[in-house]
N, C-alpha and C positions, 0 to 999 in steps of 0.2 A: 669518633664521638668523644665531648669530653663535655664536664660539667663544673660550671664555674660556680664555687662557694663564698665569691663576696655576698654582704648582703646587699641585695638593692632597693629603693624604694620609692614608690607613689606619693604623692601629693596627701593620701587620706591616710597615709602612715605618720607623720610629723604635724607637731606645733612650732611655732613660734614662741621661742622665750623671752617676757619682756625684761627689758633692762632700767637701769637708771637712765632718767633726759629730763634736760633743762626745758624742753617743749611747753610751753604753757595750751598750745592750740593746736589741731590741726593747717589751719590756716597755713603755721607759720613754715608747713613741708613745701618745698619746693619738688616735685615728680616728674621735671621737664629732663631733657639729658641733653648733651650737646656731643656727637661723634665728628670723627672725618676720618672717613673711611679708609680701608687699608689700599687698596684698589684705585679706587676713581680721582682718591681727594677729594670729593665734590666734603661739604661742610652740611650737617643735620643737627636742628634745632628741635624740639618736639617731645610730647607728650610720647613715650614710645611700646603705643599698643597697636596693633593693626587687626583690620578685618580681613578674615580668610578668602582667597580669590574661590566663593562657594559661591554659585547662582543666588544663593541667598541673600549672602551678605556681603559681597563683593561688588556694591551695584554701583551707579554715579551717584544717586542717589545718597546713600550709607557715606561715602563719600566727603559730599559736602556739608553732612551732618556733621560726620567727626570731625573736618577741618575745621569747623568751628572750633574745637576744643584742643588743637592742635595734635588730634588723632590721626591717624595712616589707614590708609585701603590699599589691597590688594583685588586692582580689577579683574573680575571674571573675566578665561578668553575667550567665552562662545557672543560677544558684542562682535558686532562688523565695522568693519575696518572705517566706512562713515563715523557711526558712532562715536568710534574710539580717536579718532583726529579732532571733533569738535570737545569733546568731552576732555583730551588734555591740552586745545587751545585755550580752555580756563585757566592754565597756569598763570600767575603764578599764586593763584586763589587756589587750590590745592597743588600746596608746594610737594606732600609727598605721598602721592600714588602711583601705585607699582603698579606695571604696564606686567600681566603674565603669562606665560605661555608652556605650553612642553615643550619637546627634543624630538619631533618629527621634522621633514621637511617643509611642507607646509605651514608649520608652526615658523618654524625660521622665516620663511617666504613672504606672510603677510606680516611679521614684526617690521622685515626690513622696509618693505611697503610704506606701512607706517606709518615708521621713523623718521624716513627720509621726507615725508609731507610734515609731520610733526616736528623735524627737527632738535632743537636743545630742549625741546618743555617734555620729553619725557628724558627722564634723567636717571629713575628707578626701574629696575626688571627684578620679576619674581620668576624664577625657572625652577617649574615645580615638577615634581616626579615623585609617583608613592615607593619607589626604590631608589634611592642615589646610592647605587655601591655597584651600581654598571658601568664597565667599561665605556659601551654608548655615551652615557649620562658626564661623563667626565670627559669626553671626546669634544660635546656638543661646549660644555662650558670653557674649552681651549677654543673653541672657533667664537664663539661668542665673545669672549674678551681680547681677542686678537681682532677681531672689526667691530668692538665699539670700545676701547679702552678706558674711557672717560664717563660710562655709564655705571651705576650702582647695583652689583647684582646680588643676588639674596638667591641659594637655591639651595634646595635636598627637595628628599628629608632624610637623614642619618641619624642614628643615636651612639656612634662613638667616635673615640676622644681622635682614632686613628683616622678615620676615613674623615673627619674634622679637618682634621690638619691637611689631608691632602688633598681638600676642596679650597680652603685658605690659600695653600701654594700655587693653586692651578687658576686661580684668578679670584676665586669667591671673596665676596666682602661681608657679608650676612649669613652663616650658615643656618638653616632651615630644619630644627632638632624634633626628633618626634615620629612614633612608628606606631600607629596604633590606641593612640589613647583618645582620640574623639568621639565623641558623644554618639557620631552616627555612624564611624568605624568599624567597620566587623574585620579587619586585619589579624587581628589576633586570634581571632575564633575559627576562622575560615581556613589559615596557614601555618595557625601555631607560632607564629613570628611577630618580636615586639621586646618593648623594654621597657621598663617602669619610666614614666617619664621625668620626675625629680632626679633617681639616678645619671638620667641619661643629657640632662642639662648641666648638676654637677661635672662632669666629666666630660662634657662637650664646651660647656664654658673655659673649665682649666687648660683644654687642647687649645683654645678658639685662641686665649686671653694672651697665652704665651708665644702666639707670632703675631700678635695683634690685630688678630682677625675678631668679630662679633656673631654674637647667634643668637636664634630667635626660635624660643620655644614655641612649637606652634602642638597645640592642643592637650586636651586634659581640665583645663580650668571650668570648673562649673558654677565656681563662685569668687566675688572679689579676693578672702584669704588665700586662693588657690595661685592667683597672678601675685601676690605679696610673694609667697614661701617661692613662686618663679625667679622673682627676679629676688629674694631672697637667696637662691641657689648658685644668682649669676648669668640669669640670662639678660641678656642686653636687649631686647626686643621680647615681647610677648603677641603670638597670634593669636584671636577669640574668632570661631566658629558659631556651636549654638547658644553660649552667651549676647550676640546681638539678632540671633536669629527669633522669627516671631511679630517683627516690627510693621510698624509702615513701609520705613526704608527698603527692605527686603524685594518689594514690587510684587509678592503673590496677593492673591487673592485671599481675603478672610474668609472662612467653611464655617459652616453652623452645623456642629457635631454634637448630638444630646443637650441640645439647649445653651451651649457655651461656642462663643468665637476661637478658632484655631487658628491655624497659620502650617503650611507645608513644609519640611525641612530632612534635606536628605543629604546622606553621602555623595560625594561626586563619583564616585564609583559605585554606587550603586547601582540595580537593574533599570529607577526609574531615571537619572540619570542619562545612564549610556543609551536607552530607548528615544531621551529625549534628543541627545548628541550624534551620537554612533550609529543611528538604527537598528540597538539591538546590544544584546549580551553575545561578545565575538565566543564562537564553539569550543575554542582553546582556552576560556577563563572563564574563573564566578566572578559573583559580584559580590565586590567588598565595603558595601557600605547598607545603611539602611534608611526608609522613610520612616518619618514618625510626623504625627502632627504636635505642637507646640499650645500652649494658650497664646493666644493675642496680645501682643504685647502696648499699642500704641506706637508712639514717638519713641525713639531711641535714648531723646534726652533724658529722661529720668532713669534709666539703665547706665547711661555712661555717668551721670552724676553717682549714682551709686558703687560703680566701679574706681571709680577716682578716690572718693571718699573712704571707702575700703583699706585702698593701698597709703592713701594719707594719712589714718589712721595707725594702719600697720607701723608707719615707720614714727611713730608718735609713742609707740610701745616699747620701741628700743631705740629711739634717742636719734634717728638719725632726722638730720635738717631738709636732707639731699636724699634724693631716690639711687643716687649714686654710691652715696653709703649706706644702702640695706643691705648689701652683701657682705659687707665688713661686719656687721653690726647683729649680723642675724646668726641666733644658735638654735638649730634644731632637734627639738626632743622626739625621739621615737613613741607613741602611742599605744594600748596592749588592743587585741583586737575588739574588745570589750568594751574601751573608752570609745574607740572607731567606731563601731556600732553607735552606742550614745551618745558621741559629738556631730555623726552624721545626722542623726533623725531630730538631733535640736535645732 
């Protein structure tokens, strides 16, 4: 046993300081990024926020909302294999949705399926797993980028800088940062395992950036500032969970709960989850997530116009032109927990 004395820190421990800039307008930020990837080469143009591959908001739908705005989806894998060949014969009208899956066999079996009917229009994989520090897990993405070479893959989730690096080496183009800090997450509570997420993007960015790999903070963010001080920190990607959860796009059903519209929104590890998946919470595990119901949110569009706006703004506060330079440009002040308390309830 040992105990590490860096500090680390959360999202709701830090501000943004603003700086001098010539900015007269929001307008005038540019929040588009242009990658090419370390891996595939394939070339990425885009707005670079994605929807969580979560039943909720992982849907086609959600989809070709954000592809308006030049947003990303991560397709849910419990769609069938129908589904999922006409929904990426739309390409190239959503050019970047991430086809996802786990590291079972099966999983592998119907990607390949697929693929091979689908051909070059999927071009993105999310290979997701809520532990990426298995052996398994790094077996599976040696075999995955040995028979598709030329695809895009995005996978964890890890939160450090080491096992970072030797996802990057092992094929990964996108590493997938983040242990715990979503909204319908109970990983940390359940296991005791987790890590501040701003630390843990810090420090997975600096590993990611120095072999030239990218990473994609996936969860935590509950408000537009939250995806700024993200990609403030250096994440090349940001993933939003129940930020677009609650919508139309989502496909559940609206609930009339005490007189007010809800919306369903759960962990995918959750019990109702794996009930609805798995048939059931397997004997040898809990469930690490939870339901909650949400208010009703409408259309998406007024949520992503506000999240846009947010991070446009942000970088209007310190000068930068480019979403590309908020990380240059951004200093972070620690908060006491006192200000925390009364910048969160404002």
């Amino acid at each position: 046993m040992r105990i590490e004395q860096d500090l680390k820190l959360d999202f709701k421990d830090v501000l943004i300081r603003p700086k001098r800039s010539t900015l007269t307008s929001r307008s005038e930020v540019d929040i588009s990024r242009d990658f090419v990837f370390l891996h595939s080469q394939r070339k990425y143009h885009g707005i670079p926020i994605i929807a969580a591959n979560m039943d909720a908001t992982g849907t086609f739908a959600m989809a070709r909302a954000l592809a308006r705005h030049q947003l990303s989806v991560a397709v849910h894998k419990h769609y069938g294999e129908a589904e999922l060949l006409a929904f990426f014969a739309e390409q190239p009208a959503i050019p970047t949705a991430f086809y996802s899956m786990g590291i079972t066999q099966p999983d592998y079996d119907k990607f390949r399926r697929v693929k091979e009917q689908a051909g070059g229009t999927i071009e993105y994989v999310c290979v997701d797993v809520a532990n990426g520090y298995t052996k398994a897990f790094v077996g599976f993405i040696h075999k995955l980028r040995t028979a598709y070479p030329d695809i895009t893959i995005m996978a964890g989730n890890v939160v450090t800088g080491e096992m970072t690096e030797e996802l990057i080496l092992d094929g990964v183009d996108i590493v997938k940062v983040g242990i715990g800090p979503g909204s319908v997450c109970t990983t940390r509570r359940m296991s005791g395992v987790g890590y501040p997420q701003l630390s843990a993007i810090i420090e997975c960015a600096d590993a990611a950036h120095g072999l030239h790999g990218l990473i994609c903070a996936d969860g935590g963010c509950t408000s537009p500032g939250d995806l700024a001080k993200a990609f403030g920190a250096g994440a090349d990607f940001v993933m939003l969970g129940g930020m677009l959860a609650g919508h139309d796009e989502c496909g559940f059903e609206i609930i009339e709960h005490d007189g007010i519209q809800k919306m369903r929104f759960y962990g995918m590890s959750s019990r109702e989850a794996m009930e609805k998946y798995a048939g059931g919470v397997a004997e040898y595990r809990a469930a690490e997530g939870k339901d909650v119901l949400l208010d009703y949110r409408g259309a998406v569009e007024d949520t992503v116009q506000e999240i846009l706006g947010g991070v446009r703004s942000a970088c209007t506060y310190v000068g930068a032109r480019k979403l590309k330079e908020l990380s240059k440009r951004t200093t972070f002040i620690r908060v006491t927990q006192q200000l925390n308390e009364v910048f969160g309830q404002a």
